[in-house]
C-alpha positions as CSV (number, residue, x, y, z in Angstrom):
1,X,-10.7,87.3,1.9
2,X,-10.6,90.3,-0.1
3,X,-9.7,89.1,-3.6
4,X,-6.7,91.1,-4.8
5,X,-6.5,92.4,-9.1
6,X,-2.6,91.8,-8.7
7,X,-0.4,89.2,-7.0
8,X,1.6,92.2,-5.1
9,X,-1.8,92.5,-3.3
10,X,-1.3,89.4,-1.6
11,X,-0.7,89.2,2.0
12,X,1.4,85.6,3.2
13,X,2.7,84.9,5.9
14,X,2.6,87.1,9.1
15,X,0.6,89.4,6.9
16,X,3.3,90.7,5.1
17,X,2.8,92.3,1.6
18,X,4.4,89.5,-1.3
19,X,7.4,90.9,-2.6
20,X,9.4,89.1,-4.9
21,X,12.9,88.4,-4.5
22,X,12.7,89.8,-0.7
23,X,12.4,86.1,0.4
24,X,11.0,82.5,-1.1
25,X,7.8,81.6,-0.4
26,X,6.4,78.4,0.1
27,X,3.4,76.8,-0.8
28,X,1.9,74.2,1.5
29,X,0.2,70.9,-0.3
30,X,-3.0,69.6,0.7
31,X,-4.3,66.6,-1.2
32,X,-7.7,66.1,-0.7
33,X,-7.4,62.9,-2.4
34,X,-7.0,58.7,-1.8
35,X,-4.6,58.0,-4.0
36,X,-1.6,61.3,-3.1
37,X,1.7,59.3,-5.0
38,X,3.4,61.0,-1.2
39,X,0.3,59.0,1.3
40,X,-0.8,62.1,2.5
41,X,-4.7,62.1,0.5
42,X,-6.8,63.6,3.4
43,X,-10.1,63.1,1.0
44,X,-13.6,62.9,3.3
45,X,-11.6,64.0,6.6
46,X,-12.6,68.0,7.0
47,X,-11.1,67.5,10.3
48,X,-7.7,66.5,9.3
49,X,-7.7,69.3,6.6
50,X,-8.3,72.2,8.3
51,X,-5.7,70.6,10.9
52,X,-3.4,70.5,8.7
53,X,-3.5,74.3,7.0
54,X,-3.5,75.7,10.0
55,X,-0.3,73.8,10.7
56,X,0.9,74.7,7.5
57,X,0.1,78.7,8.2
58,X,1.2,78.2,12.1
59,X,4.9,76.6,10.6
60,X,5.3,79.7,8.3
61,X,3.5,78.5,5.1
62,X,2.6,81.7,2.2
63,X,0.0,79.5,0.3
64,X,-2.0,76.2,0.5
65,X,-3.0,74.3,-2.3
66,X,-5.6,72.6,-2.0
67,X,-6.2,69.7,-4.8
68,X,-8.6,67.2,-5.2
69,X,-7.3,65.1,-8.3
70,X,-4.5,63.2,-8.2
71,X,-1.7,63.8,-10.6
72,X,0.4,60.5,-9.8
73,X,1.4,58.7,-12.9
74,X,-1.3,56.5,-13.9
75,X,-4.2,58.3,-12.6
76,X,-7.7,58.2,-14.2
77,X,-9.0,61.2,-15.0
78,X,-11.8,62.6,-12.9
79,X,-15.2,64.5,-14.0
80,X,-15.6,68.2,-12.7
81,X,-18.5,67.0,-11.1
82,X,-16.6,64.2,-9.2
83,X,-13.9,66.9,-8.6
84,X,-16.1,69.3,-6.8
85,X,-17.5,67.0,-4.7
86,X,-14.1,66.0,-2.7
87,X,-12.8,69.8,-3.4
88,X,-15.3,72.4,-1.9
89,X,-16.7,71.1,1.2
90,X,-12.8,71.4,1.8
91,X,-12.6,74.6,0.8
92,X,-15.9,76.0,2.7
93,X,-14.3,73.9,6.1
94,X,-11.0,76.3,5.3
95,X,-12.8,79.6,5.0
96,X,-12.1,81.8,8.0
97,X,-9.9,79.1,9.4
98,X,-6.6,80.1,7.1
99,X,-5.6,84.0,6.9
100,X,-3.2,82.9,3.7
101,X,-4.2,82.9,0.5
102,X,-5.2,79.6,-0.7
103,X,-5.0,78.1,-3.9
104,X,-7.0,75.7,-5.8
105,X,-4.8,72.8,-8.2
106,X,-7.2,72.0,-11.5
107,X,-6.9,71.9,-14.8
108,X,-10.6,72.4,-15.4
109,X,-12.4,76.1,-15.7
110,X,-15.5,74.9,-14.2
111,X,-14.1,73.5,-11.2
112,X,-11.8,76.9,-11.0
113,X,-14.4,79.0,-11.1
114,X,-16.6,76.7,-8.4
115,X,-13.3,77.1,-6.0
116,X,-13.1,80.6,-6.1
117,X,-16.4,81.4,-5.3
118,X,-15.8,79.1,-2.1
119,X,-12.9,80.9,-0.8
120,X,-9.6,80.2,-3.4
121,X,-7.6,83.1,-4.4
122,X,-5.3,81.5,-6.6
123,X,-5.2,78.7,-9.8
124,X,-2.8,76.7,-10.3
125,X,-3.4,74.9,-13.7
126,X,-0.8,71.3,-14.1
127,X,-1.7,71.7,-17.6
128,X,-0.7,75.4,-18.5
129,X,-4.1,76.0,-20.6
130,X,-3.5,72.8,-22.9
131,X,-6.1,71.2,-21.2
132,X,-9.0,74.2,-20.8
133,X,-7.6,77.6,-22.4
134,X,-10.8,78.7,-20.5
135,X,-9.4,79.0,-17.2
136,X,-7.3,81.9,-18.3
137,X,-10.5,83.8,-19.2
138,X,-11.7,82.3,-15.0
139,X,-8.8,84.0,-13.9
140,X,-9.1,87.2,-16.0
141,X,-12.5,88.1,-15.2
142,X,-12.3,87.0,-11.0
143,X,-8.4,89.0,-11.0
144,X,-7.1,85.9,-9.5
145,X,-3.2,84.8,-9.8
146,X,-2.7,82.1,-12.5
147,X,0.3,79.6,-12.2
148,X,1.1,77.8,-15.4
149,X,2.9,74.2,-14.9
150,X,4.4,72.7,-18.1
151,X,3.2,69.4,-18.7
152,X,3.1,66.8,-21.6
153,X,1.9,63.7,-21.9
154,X,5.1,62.1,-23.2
155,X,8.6,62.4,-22.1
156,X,9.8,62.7,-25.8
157,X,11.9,66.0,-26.7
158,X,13.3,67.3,-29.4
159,X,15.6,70.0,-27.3
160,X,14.2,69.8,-23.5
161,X,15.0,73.7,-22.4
162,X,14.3,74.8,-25.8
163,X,11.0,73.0,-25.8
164,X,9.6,73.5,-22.4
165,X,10.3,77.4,-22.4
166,X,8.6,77.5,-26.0
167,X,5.6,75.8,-24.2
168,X,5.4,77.9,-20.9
169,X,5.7,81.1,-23.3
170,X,2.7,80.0,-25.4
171,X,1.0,79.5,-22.1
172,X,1.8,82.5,-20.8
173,X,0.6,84.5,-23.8
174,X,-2.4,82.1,-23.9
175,X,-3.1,83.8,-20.5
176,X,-2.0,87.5,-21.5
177,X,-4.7,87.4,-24.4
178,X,-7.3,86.6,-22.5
179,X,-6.8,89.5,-20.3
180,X,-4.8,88.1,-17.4
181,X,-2.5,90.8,-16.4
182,X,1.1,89.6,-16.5
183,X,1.7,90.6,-13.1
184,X,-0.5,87.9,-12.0
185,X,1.4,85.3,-14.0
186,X,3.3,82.6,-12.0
187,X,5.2,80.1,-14.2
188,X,6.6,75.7,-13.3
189,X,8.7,73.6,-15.3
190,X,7.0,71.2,-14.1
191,X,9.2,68.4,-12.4
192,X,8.1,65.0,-12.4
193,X,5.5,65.5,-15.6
194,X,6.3,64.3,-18.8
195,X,10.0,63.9,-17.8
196,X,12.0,61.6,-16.6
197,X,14.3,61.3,-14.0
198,X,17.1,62.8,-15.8
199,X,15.1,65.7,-17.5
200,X,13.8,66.5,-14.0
201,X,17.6,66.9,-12.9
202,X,18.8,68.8,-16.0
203,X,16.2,71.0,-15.4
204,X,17.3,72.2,-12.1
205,X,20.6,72.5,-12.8
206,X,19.3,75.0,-15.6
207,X,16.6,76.7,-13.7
208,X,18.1,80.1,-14.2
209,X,16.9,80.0,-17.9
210,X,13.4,79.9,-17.2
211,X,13.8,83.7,-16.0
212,X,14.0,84.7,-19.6
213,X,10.5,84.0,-19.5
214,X,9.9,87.1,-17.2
215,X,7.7,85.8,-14.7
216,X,8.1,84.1,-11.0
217,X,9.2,80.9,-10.7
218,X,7.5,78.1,-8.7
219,X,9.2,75.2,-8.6
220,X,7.6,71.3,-7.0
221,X,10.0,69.0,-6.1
222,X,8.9,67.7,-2.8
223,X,9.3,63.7,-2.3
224,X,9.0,63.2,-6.0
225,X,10.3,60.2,-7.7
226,X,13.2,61.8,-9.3
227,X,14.5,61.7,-5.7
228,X,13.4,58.2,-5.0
229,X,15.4,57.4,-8.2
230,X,18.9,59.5,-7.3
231,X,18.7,58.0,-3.4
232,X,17.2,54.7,-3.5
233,X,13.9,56.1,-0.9
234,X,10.2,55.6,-0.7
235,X,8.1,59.2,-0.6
236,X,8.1,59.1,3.3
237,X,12.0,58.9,3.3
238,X,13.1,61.9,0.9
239,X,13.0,64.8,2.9
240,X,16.7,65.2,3.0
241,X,16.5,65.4,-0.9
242,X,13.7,67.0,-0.8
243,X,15.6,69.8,0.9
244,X,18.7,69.7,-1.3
245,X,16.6,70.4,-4.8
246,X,14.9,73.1,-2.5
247,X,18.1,74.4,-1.9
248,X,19.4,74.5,-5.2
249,X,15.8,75.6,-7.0
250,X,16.2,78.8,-4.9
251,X,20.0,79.5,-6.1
252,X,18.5,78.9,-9.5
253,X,15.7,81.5,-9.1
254,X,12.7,79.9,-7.4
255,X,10.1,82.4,-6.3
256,X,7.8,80.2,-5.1
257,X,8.2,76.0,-3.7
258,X,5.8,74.1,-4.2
259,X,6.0,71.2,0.0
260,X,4.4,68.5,1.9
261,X,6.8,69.2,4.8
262,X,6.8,73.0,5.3
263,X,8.4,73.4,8.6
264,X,11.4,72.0,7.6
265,X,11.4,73.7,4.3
266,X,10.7,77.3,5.5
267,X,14.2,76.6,7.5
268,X,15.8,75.4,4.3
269,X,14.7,78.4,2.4
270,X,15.4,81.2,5.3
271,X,18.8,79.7,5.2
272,X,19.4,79.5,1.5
273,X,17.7,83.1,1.3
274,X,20.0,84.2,3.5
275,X,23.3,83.1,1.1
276,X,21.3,83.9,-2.2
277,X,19.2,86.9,-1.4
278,X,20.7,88.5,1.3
279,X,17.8,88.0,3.7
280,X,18.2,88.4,7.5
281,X,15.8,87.6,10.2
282,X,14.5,90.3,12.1
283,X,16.7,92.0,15.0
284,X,19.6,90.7,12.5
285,X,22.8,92.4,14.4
286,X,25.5,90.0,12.2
């Protein structure tokens, strides 16, 4: 795949150009992982991987993102070289086998860079730069899109909004000086890291802030535990919520979200496009 200097460059889905605000787009999640907090960690099983993306593309997916450290509270922190071991031979078993672009999840420049000489076209960093300022220089000089989740390692807050756009703004100009071009900047609150249940909830219910910030919105809500919490469900059993926060992240702005289950998700977001932005199938007649 061509590697593109802006994110309007891209071609998803179908092949068609990303435009935002046309449509949402939807990012499929591969967790090349044992311990996925949803029980979907495909780590060792190439097989069941590229399976799986093509599924994901087939069912209307934009991205995958492929990550090979889990994130689940509690985790242990993983070496790059660790990292790298579970993420490229996925990564080299994708190449040619996905036409969309794919995405690699690290917080680690060494293991970014690694991932997009194998084939990724994207970073998306869970720690915004906090955790290696480098990647933004890994992203500068390779042209690739940048997506800068807020995260902290405690879930105290002085003002939550307040705080968490003052943080995604420092990332984002973390990024800006080091010569990514804003147009490749894609920005997450970050649900389900360093909040808790009820931060998580506030936050989607004032999603439409995070536009001041002047970049796309992704937003990752799929079968986290902030829906366990509200409905009482294990991660297998929350696709209903999942599909009500994916509902009302797109009324609030979402660009971008962030699934496990994209088939059901590319309906929920072609029918909330369709009240929010105005988008109509093709062959639309009304």
């Amino acid at each position: 795949m061509t590697r593109p200097t802006t994110l309007s460059q891209l071609n998803v889905a179908h092949g068609q150009p990303l435009v935002w605000g046309r449509r949402t787009y939807i990012m499929g999640i591969i967790n090349v992982t044992p311990d996925s907090f949803s029980g979907d960690g495909l780590v060792g099983n190439l097989d069941a991987i590229v399976r799986r993306a093509v599924e994901f593309q087939e069912a209307g997916a934009d991205f995958i993102d492929v990550g090979a450290e889990s994130t689940r509270p509690g985790n242990q922190p993983m070496g790059a070289a660790e990292e790298l071991e579970r993420l490229l031979p996925a990564l080299n078993a994708l190449a040619g086998r996905v036409e969309i672009p794919i995405s690699v999840d690290t917080y680690k420049a060494t293991v970014a860079r690694r991932a997009l000489e194998a084939g990724a076209t994207m970073i998306n960093d869970v720690w915004g730069l906090k955790a290696d300022p480098d990647i933004a220089r890994a992203a500068a000089e390779t042209g690739a899109p940048l997506v800068l989740m807020h995260n902290q390692e405690t879930t105290h807050y002085q003002d939550l909004l307040p705080d968490i756009l003052r943080s995604l703004s420092q990332s984002k100009q973390t990024a800006l000086d080091a010569g990514v071009p804003e147009d490749n900047i894609i920005l997450d609150p970050g649900i389900g890291f360093g909040k808790t249940a009820e931060h998580n909830l506030v936050i989607l219910r004032r999603l439409n802030e995070f536009k001041s910030l002047g970049s796309p919105l992704m937003v990752g809500t799929s079968r986290k535990s902030t829906i366990g919490r509200v409905l009482d469900l294990p991660p297998d059993q929350r696709l209903e919520g999942t599909a009500a926060t994916v509902a009302l992240a797109i009324a609030g702005g979402a660009d971008i979200v962030r699934v496990h289950d994209v088939a059901e998700m590319v309906r929920v977001c072609r029918m909330s496009d369709a009240v929010v932005r105005g988008w109509r199938p093709d062959g639309w007649t009304g």
